[in-house]
Structures are given as C-alpha cells and as structure tokens.
C-alpha positions as CSV (number, residue, x, y, z in Angstrom):
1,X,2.1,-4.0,-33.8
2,X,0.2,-5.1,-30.4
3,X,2.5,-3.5,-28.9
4,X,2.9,-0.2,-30.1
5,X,-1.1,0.0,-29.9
6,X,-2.3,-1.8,-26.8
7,X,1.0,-2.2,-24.2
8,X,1.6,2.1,-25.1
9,X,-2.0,2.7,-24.4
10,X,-2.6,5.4,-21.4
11,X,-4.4,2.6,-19.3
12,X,-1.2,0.4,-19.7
13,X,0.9,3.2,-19.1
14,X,-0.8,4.4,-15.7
15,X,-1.1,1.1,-14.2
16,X,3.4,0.5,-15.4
17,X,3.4,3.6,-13.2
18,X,1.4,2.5,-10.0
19,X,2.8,-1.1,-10.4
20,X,5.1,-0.8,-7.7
21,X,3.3,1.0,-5.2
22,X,0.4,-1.5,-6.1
23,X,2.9,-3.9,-5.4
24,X,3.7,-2.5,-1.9
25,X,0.3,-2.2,-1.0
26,X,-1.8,-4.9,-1.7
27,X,-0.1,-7.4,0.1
28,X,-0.2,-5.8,4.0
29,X,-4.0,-4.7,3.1
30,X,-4.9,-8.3,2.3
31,X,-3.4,-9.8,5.1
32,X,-4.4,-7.4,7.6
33,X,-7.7,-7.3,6.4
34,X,-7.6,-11.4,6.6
35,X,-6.4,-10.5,10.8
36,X,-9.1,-8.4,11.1
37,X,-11.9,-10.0,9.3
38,X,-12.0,-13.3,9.5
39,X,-13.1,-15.8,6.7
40,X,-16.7,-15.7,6.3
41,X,-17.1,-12.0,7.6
42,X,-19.7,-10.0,6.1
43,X,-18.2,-6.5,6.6
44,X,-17.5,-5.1,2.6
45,X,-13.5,-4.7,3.9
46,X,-13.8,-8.3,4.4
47,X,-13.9,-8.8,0.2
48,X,-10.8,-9.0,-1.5
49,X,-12.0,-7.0,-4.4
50,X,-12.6,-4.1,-1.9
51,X,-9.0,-4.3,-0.6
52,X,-7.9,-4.4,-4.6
53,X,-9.9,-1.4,-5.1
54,X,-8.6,0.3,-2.1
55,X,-4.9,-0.7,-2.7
56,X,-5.3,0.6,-6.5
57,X,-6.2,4.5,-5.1
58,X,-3.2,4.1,-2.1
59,X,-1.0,3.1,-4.8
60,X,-2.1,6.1,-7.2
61,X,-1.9,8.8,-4.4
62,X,1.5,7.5,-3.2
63,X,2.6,7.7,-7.2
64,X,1.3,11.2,-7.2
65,X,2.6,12.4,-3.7
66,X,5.1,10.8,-2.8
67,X,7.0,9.1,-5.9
68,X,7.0,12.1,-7.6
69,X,7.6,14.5,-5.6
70,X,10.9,12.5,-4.1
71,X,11.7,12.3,-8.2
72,X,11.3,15.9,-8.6
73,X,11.8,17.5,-5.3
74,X,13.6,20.5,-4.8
75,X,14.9,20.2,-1.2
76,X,15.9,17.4,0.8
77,X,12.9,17.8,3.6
78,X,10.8,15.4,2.1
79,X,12.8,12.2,2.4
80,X,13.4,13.2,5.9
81,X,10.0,13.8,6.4
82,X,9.4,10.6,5.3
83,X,12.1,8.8,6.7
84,X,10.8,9.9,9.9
85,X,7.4,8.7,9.1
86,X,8.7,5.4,8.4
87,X,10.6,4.9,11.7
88,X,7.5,6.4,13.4
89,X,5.6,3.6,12.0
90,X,8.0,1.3,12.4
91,X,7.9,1.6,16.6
92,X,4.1,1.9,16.8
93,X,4.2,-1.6,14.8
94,X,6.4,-3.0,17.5
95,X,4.7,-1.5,20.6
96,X,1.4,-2.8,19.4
97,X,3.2,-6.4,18.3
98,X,4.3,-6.5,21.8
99,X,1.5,-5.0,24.0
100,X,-1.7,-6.9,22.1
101,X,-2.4,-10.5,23.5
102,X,-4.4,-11.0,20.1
103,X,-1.3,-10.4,17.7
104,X,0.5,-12.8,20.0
105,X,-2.1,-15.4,19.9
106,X,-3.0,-15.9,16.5
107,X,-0.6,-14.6,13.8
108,X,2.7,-14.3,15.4
C-alpha cells in the first residue's frame, strides 16, 4: 500500500526521473567547488547545500533538454551536436589540466 501511495507520488516520480543526471552532476560540482573554495570559505558556492541545489536544477534542465529530446528526437543532429560538445569539453579540460601550475600542484 506505501507503495502505490507514497513511491507513485509525482515528487517520487520527478526526482526517479532526474536521478541520473543528479547523479552525473553532483559529484564534479562538489569537488570542483571543494578546488575552488577551499574548506572554511565563506563564499555561498562554498556550501554543500548550494551545490545540491544547483546540481538538482542542472539535473532537471539536462532531463528536459537534453534526455528527452535525444529520447524523442526526430533527426540525428542532436547527438552529434552533443557529441561534439563533449569532445570540445573534453580538450579544454586537458589544455587547462596541462597549462595551469595550480591543477598541477594541488589535486593532480
């Protein structure tokens, strides 16, 4: 009975539905938030509960824009769009891993 009432609740049902972008998100916000603001900052992006926030609406605007409309595209552009995107990413991550003494120094 719980479960027909409270686990098919819309609440329950949105947040089964941004689980895995949540997922995909609030790790790398945390730890780059930790790199950039170091323990006993005071800045607000400092707080984990700020990141949580923040990684709850990245994780419900990439359910809305990007999970669904991979699910129900209509045309292949969009994964290659965002294929592109990725591997764009991807090299800036490395050309800033390699060019920034302070990346070097303390995390990797």
């Amino acid at each position: 009975i719980a479960n027909k009432f409270i686990l098919s609740s819309k609440v329950f049902v949105f947040v089964g539905k941004i689980s895995y972008p949540l997922y995909l998100w609030h790790w790398p916000l945390l730890l780059f938030s930790r790199m950039v603001y170091p323990p006993g900052s005071t800045s607000m992006l400092a707080s984990p509960y700020v990141i949580v926030i923040v990684a709850f609406l990245l994780s419900i605007m990439t359910y809305y824009f990007v999970e669904n409309q991979i699910r129900f595209r209509k045309s292949n552009a969009i994964p290659i769009i965002l294929l592109a995107v990725m591997v764009l990413i991807g090299i800036t991550s490395i050309l800033i891993c390699n060019n920034a003494s302070y990346f070097k120094e303390s995390y990797i």
